[in-house]
C-alpha positions, 0 to 999 in steps of 0.5 A: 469509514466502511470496513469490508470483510473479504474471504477468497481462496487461491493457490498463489498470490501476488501482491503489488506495491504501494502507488501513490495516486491522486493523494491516495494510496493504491495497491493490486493484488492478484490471485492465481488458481491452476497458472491463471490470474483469476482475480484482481483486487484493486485497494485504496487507502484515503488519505489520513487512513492507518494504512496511508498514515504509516506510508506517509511516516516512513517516507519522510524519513530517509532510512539511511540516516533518519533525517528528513527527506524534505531536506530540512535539517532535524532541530 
């Protein structure tokens, strides 16, 4: 895997949340600088990555009573 190590500067961020799309993962950022959106960052995360991996885990347990949300019931 490739690795990139960004460093911009803005006065307000505004992150997006998680989407699945095509298996991935994907998630937009925006920067903002004087009331303007001057950049937009698109991520994605390949499957089977540690950013797609804990998503992945935290979506098959249902977070009100930790079963599975597949409907399979816990042994």
């Amino acid at each position: 895997m490739t690795k990139a190590f960004i460093s911009l500067t803005a006065e307000r961020l505004k992150v997006g949340p998680l989407k699945e799309v095509a298996g991935a993962l994907q998630q937009e950022t925006r920067l903002f600088q004087g009331g303007e959106c001057v950049c937009v960052l698109l991520v994605t995360y390949p499957a089977g990555s540690p950013e797609w991996m804990k998503w992945a885990a935290a979506r098959t347990l249902d977070s009100s009573r930790g079963a599975p949300v597949c409907g399979h019931h816990p042994v």
